[in-house]
N, C-alpha and C positions, 0 to 999 in steps of 0.2 A: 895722464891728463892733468893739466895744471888748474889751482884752484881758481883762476879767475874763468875757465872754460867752465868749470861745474857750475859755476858762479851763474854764468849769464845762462846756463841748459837750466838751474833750477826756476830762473826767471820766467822761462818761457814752457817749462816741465813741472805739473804740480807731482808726481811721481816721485821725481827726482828729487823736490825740493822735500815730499816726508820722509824719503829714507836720509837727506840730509840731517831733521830735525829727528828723527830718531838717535840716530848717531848721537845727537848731542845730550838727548831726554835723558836715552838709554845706555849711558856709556857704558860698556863692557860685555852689552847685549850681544846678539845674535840677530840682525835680520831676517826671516827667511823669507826673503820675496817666494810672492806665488800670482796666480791670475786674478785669483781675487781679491788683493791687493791695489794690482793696477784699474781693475773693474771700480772699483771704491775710488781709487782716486779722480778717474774718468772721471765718476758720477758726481763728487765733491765740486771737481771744478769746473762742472757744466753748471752747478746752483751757482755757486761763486763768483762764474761770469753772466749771470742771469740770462744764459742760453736754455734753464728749465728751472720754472719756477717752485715745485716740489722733488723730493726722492728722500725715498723710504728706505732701510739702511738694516738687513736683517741677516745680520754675523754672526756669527760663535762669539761669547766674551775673548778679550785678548788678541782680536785680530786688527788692533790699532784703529777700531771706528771713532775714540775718544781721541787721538791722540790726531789724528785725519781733520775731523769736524772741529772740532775746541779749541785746539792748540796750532798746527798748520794752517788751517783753511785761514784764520784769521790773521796772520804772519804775514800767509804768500800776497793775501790783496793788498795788505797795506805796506809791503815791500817793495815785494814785485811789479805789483799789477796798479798801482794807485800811489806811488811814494810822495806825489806831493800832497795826497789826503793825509799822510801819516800824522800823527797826534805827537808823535816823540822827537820829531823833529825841534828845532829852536826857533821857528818861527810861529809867527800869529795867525796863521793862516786857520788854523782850528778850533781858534782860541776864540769861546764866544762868553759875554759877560753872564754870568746868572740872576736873573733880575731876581729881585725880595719878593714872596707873595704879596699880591695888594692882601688889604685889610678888609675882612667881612665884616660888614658890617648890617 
């Protein structure tokens, strides 16, 4: 598979796209996908796409909930799923002025 095919599966695969950012996090790591794995990812990018507005997240440490919720989840929306919201881009489009606090008086 070529990288621009993973490219456009991780777009549309949040799955796809955290074993990509492990890859990068973890270099030298070991993956080991398992089901609950996928089950976690499911559920990340059901909140993500506000197709459920809670879920509760109750892993053994180490099984990438930080790495899922923290670091991916917020990636794939402003990548993926929302790239013209992205903030890193070069345009103004997110750019909003910070007004002074007024003055208490």
């Amino acid at each position: 598979m070529t990288q621009d095919v993973l490219d456009a599966i991780a777009r549309l695969d949040f799955y796809t796209f955290v074993k990509m950012v492990f890859r990068e996090i973890a270099a030298g790591e070991e993956l080991v996908p398992g089901w609950h794995l996928e089950a976690m990812c499911y559920a990340v990018s059901e909140v993500g796409l506000r197709r459920r507005r809670r879920q509760i997240i109750e892993v053994p440490p180490r099984s990438l909930k930080s790495i899922c919720v923290s670091v991916a989840l917020p990636a794939w929306l402003l990548v993926a799923i929302q790239p013209a919201r992205s903030c890193a881009s070069a345009t103004r489009r997110c750019w909003r002025p910070i007004s002074p606090p007024s003055a208490a008086r």
